[in-house]
Backbone as JSON, one array per atom type, in Angstrom:
{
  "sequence": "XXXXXXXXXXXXXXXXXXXXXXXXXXXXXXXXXXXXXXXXXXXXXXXXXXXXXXXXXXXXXXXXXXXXXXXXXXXXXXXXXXXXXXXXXXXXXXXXXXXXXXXXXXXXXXXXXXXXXXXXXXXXXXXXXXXXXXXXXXXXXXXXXXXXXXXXXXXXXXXXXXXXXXXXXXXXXXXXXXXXXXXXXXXXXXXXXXX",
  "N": [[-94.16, 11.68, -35.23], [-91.88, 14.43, -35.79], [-88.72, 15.24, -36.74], [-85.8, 17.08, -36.33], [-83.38, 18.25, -38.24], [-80.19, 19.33, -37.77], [-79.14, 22.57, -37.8], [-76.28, 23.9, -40.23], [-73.26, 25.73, -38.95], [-72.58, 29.22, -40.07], [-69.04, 30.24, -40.84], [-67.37, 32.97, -40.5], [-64.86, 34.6, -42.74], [-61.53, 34.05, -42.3], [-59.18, 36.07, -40.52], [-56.08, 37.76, -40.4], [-54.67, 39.38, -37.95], [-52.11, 41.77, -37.79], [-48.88, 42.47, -36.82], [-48.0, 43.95, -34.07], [-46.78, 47.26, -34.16], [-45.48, 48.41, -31.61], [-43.51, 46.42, -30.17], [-41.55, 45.54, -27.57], [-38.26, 46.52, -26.94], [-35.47, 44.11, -27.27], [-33.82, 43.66, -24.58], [-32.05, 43.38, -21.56], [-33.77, 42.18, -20.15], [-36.91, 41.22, -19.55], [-40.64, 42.42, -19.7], [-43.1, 41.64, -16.92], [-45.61, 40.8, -16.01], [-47.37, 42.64, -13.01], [-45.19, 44.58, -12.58], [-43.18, 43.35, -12.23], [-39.64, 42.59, -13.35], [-37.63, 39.73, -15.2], [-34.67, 38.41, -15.68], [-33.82, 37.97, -19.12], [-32.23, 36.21, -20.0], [-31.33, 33.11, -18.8], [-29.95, 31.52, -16.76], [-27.7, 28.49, -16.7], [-28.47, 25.64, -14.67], [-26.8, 24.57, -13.64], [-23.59, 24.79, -12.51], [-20.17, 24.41, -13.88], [-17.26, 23.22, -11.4], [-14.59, 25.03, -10.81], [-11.95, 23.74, -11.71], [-9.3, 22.81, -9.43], [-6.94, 21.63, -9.27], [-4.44, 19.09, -8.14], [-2.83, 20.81, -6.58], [-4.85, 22.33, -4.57], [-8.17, 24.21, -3.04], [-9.07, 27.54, -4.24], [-8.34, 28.71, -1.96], [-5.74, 27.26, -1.53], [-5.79, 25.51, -0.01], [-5.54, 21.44, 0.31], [-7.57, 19.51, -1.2], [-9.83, 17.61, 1.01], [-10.68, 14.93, 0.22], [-9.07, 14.37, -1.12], [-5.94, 14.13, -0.16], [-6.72, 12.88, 2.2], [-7.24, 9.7, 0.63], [-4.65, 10.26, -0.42], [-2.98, 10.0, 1.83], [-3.97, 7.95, 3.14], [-3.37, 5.82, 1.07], [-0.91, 6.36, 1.37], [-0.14, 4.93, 3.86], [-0.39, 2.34, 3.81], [1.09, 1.32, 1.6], [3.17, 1.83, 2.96], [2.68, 0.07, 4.8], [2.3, -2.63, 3.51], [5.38, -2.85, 2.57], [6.41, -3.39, 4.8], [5.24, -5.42, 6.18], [6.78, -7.3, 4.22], [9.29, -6.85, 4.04], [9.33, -7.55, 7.08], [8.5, -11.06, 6.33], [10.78, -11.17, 4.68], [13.14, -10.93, 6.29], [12.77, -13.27, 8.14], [12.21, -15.28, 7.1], [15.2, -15.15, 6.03], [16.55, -15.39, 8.47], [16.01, -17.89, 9.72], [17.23, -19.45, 7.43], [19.72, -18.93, 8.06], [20.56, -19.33, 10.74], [20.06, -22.64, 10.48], [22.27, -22.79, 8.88], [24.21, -22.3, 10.55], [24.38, -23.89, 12.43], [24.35, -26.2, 11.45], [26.98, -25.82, 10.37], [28.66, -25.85, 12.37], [28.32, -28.89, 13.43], [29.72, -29.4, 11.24], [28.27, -30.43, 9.31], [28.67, -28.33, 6.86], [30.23, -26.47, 5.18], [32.37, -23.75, 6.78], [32.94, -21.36, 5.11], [30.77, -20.8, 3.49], [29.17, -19.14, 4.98], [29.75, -17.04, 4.93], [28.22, -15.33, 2.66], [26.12, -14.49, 4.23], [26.68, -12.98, 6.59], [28.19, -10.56, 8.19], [31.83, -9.03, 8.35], [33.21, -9.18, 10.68], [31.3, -11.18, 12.41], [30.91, -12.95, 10.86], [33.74, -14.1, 11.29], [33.87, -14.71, 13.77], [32.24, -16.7, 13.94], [33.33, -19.28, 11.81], [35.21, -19.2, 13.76], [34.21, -20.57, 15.9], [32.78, -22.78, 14.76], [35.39, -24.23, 14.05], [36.31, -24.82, 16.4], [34.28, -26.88, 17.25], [34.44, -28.68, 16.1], [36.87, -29.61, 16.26], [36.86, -30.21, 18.72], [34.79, -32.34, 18.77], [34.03, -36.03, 18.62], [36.01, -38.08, 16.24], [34.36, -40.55, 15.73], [31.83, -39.29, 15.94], [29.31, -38.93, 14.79], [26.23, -37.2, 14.09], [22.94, -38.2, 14.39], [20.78, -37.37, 12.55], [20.04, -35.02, 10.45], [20.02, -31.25, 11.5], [16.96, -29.61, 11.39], [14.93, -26.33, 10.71], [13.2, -24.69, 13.15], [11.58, -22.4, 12.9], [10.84, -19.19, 12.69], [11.36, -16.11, 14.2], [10.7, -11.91, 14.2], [11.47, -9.07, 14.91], [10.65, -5.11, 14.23], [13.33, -3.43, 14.83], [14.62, -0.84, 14.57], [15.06, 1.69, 11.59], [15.35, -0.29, 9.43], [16.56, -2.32, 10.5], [16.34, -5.33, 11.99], [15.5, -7.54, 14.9], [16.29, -10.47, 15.69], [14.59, -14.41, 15.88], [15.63, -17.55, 15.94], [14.42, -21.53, 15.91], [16.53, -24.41, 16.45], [15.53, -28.03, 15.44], [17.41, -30.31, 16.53], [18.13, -33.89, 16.44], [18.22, -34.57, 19.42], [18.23, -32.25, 20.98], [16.48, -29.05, 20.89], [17.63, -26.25, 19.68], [18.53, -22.75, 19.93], [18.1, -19.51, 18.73], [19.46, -16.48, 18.78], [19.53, -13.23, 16.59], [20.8, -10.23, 15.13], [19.78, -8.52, 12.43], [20.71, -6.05, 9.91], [20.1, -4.1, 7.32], [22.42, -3.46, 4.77], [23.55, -1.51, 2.44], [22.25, -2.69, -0.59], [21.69, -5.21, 0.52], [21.16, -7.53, 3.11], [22.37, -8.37, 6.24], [23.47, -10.55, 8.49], [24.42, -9.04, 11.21], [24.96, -9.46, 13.99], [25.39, -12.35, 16.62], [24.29, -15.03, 18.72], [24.19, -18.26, 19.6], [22.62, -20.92, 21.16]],
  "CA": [[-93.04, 12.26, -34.53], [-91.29, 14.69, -36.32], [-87.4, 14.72, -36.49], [-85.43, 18.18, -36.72], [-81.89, 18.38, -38.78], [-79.33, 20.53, -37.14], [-78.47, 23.32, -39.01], [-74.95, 24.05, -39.77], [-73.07, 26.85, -38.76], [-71.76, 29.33, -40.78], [-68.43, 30.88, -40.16], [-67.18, 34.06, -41.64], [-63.86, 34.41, -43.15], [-60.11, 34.09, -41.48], [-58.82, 36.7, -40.29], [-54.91, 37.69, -39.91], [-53.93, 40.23, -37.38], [-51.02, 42.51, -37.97], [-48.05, 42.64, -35.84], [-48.32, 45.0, -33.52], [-45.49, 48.25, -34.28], [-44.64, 49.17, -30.57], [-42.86, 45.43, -29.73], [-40.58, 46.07, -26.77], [-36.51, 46.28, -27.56], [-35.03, 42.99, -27.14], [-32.87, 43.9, -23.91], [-31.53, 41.86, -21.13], [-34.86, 42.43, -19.0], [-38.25, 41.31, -20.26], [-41.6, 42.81, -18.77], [-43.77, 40.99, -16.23], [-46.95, 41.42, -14.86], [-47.15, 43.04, -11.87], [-44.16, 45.14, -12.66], [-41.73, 42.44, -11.96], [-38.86, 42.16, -14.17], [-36.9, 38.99, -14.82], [-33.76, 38.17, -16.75], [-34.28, 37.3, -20.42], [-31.52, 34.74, -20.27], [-31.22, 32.24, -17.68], [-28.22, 31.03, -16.22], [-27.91, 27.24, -16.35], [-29.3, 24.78, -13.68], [-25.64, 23.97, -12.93], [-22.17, 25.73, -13.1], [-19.1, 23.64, -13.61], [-17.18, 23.7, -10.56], [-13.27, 25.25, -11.02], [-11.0, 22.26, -11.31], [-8.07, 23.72, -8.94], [-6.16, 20.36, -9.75], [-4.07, 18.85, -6.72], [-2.56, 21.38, -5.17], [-6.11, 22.53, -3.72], [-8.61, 24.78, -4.21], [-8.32, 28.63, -4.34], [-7.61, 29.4, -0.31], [-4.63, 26.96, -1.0], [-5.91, 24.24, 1.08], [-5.69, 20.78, -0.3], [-9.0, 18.83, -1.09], [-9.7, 16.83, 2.2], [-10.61, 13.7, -0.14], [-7.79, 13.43, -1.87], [-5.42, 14.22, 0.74], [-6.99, 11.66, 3.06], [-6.88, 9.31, -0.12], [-3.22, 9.72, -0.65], [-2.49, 9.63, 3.08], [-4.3, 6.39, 3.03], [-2.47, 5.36, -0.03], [0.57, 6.04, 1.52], [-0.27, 4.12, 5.1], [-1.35, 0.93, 3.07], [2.13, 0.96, 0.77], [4.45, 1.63, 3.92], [2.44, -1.52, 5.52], [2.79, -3.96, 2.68], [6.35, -2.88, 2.43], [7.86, -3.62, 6.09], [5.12, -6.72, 5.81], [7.3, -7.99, 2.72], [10.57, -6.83, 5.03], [9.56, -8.61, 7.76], [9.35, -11.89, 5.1], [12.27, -12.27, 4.35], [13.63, -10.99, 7.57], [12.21, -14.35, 8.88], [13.49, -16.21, 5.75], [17.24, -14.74, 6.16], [17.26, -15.85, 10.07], [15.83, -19.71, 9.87], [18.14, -20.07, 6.68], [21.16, -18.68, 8.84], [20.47, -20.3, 11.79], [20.14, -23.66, 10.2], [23.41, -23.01, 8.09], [25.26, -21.86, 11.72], [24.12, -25.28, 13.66], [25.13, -27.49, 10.02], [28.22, -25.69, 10.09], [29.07, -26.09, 13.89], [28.02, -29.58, 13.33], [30.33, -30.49, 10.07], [27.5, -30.69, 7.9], [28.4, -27.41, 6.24], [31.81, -25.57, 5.61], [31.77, -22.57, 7.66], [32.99, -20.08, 4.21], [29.42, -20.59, 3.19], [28.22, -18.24, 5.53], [30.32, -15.14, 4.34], [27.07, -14.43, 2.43], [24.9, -13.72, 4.9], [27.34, -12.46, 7.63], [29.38, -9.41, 8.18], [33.07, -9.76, 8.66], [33.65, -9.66, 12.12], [30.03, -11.82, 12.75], [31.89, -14.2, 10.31], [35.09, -14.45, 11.74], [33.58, -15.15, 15.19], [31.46, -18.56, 13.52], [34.29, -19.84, 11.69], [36.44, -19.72, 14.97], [33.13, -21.39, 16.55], [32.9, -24.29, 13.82], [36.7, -24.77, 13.87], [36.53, -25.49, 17.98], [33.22, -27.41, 17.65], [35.2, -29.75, 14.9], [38.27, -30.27, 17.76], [36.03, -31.07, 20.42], [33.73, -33.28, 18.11], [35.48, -36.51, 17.99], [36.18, -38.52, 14.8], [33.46, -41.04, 15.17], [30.89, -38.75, 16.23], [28.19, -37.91, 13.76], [24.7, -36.99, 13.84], [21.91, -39.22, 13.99], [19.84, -36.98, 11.61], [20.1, -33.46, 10.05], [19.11, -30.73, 12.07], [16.04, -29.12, 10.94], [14.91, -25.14, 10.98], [11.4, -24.61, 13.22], [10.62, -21.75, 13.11], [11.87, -17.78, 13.16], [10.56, -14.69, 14.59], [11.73, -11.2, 14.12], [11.04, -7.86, 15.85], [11.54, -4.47, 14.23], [14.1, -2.17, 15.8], [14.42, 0.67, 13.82], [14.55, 1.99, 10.2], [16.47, -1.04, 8.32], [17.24, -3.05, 11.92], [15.6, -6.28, 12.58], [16.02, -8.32, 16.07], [14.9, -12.05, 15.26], [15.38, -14.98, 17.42], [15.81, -19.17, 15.03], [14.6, -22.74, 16.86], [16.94, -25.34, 15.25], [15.96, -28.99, 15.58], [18.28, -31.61, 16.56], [17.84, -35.16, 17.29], [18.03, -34.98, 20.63], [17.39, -31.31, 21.54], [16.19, -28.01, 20.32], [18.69, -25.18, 20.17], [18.02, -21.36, 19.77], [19.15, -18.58, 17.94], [19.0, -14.49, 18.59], [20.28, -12.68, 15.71], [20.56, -9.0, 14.7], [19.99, -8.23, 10.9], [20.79, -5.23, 9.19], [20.43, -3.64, 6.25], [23.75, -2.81, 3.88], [23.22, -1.05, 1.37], [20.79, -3.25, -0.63], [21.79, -6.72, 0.95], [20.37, -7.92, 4.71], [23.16, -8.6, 6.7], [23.59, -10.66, 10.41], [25.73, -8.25, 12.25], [25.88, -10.16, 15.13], [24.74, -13.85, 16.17], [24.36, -15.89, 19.9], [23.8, -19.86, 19.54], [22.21, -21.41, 22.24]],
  "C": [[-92.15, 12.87, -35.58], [-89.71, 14.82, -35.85], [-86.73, 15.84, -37.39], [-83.48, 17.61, -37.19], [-81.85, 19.83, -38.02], [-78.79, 21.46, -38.26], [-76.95, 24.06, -38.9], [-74.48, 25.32, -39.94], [-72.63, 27.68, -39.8], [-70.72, 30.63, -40.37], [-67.83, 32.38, -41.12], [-65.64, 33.63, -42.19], [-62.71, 34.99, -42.21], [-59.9, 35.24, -41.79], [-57.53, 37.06, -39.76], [-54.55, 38.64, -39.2], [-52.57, 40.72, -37.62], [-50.15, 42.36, -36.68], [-48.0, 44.01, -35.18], [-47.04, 46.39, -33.62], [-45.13, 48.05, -33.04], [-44.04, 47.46, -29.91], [-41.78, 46.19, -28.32], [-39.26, 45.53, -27.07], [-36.26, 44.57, -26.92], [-33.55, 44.01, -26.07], [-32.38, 43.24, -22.78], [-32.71, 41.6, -19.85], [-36.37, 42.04, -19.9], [-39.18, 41.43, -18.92], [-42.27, 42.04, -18.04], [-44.94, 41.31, -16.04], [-46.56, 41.61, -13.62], [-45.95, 43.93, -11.7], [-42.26, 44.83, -12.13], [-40.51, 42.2, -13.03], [-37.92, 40.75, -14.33], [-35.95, 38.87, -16.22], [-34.18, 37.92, -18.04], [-33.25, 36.11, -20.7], [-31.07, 34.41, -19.18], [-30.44, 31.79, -17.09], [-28.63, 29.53, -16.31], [-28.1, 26.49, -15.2], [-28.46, 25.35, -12.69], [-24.48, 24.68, -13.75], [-20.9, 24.41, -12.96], [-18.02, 24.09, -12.5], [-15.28, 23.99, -11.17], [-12.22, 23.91, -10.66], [-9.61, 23.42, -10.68], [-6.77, 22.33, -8.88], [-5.49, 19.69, -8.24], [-3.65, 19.72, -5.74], [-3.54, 22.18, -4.11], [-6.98, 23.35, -3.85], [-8.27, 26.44, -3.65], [-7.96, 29.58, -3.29], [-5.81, 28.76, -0.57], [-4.51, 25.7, -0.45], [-5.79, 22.54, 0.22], [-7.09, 19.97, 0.2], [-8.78, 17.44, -0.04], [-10.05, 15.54, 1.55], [-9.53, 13.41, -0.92], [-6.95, 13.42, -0.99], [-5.5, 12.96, 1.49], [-6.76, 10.43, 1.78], [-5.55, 9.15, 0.0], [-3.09, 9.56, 0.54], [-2.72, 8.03, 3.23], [-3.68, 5.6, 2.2], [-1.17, 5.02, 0.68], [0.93, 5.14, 2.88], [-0.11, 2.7, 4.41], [0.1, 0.5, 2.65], [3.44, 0.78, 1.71], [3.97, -0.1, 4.9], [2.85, -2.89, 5.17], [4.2, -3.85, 2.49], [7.04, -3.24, 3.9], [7.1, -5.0, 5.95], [5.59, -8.2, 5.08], [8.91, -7.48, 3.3], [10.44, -8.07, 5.65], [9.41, -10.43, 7.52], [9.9, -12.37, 5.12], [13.1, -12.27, 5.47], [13.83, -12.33, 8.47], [12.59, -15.47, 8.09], [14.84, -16.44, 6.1], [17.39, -15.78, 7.52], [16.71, -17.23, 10.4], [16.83, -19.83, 8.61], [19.75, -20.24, 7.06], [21.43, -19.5, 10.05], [20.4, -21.89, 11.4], [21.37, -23.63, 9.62], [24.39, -22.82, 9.03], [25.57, -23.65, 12.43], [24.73, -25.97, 12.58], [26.44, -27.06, 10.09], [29.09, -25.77, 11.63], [29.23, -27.61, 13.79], [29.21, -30.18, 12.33], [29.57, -30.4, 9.1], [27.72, -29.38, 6.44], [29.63, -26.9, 6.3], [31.23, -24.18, 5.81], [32.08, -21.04, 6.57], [31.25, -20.25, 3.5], [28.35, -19.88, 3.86], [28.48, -16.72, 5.31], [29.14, -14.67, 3.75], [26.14, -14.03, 3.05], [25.29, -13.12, 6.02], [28.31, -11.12, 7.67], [30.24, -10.08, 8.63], [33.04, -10.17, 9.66], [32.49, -11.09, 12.94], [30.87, -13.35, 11.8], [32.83, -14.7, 11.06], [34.73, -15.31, 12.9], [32.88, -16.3, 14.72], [32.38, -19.17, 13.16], [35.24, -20.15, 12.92], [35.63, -20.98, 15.44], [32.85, -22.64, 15.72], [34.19, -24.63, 14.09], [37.2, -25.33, 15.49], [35.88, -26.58, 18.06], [34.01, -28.81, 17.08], [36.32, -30.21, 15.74], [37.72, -30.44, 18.63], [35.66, -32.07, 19.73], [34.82, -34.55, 18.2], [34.79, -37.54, 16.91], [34.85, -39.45, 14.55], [31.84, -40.19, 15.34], [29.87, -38.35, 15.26], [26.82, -38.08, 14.09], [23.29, -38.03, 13.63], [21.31, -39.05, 13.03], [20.31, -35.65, 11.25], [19.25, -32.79, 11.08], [17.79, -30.07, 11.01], [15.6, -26.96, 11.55], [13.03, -25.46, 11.51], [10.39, -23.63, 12.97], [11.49, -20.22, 12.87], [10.55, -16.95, 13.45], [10.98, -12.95, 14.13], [10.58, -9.72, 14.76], [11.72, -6.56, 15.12], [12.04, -3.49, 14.95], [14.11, -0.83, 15.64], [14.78, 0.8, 12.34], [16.31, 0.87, 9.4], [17.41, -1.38, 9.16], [16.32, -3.77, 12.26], [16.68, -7.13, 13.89], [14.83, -9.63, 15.99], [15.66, -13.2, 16.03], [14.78, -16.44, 15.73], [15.35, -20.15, 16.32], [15.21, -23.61, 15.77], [16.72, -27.0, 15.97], [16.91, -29.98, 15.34], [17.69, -32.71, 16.75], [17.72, -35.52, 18.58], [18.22, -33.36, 21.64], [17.11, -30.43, 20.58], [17.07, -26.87, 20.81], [18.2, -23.59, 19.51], [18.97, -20.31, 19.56], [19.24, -17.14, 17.92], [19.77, -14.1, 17.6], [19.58, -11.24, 15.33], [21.04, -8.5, 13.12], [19.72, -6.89, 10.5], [20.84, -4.84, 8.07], [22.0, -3.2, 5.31], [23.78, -2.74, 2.77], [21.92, -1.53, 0.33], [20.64, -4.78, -0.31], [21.31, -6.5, 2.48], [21.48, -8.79, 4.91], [23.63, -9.15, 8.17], [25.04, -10.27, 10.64], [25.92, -8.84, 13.55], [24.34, -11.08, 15.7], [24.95, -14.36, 17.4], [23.51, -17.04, 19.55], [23.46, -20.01, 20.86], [22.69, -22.73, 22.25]]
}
């Protein structure tokens, strides 16, 4: 069995082609097949879009997510703010109402309410402690302190609460409507019915 070697090729020598003279101009169109032309420079994918900043974009209009955003912003901040009114609103009128009944009572001198009362709302408790104290008689006192149960308050209108006090006694429960106002930057009961 004979057994043939492959014989190896042989190649000629490399050869460098010349650049061809007639190149076409470098202009903003390169040729196609088929006589299609297309740009020679591309535009990017993606264009950055005009930041028109808040006041909106270039009709004028403001951007419907931010807009809605701040609107929402500003719903949220007016909520937690009458939430954090009504508070203390409810604070002010069980601390008043317990300091009206203590001071009707004796337990409390009745100039300790000037701070939370307007004048005339004053004047009218002090008369009302200073009768309760001439009816009361001398041995009369209290089995226990009253106690505050509870408050409510309702608002009326812009920097006008209507809030109602239960004050326990020892031997009943008495009730309190009161109308608190704003003045200036103090909360003020403008006017006060004991039950």
């Amino acid at each position: 069995m004979s057994t043939s070697t492959p014989t190896p090729r042989t190649t000629g020598p490399l050869t460098v082609s010349a650049v061809p003279p007639g190149l076409p101009p470098r202009t903003g169109t390169v040729p196609m097949s088929r006589n299609r032309e297309r740009p020679a420079h591309r535009p990017q994918a993606w264009t950055p879009r005009t930041n028109h900043g808040p006041a909106g974009d270039a009709a004028g209009r403001p951007p419907a997510d931010l807009s809605l955003g701040e609107q929402d912003l500003g719903e949220r901040a007016r909520a937690e703010r009458r939430r954090e009114e009504e508070r203390h609103v409810r604070s002010l009128a069980r601390i008043v109402a317990l300091a009206c009944v203590e001071a009707e009572l004796g337990l409390r001198p009745a100039r300790q309410l000037s701070a939370w009362l307007d004048l005339p709302t004053y004047g009218k408790m002090v008369r009302r402690a200073d009768l309760a104290s001439r009816i009361r008689a001398d041995g009369d006192a209290t089995r226990g302190r009253p106690q505050a149960l509870g408050a409510r308050c309702c608002h009326a209108e812009d920097g006008v609460y209507e809030a109602s006090a239960t004050i326990q006694l020892p031997d009943r429960v008495r009730a309190m409507a009161l109308r608190i106002e704003r003045r200036r930057d103090r909360w003020k009961v403008t006017a006060l019915e004991l039950g």
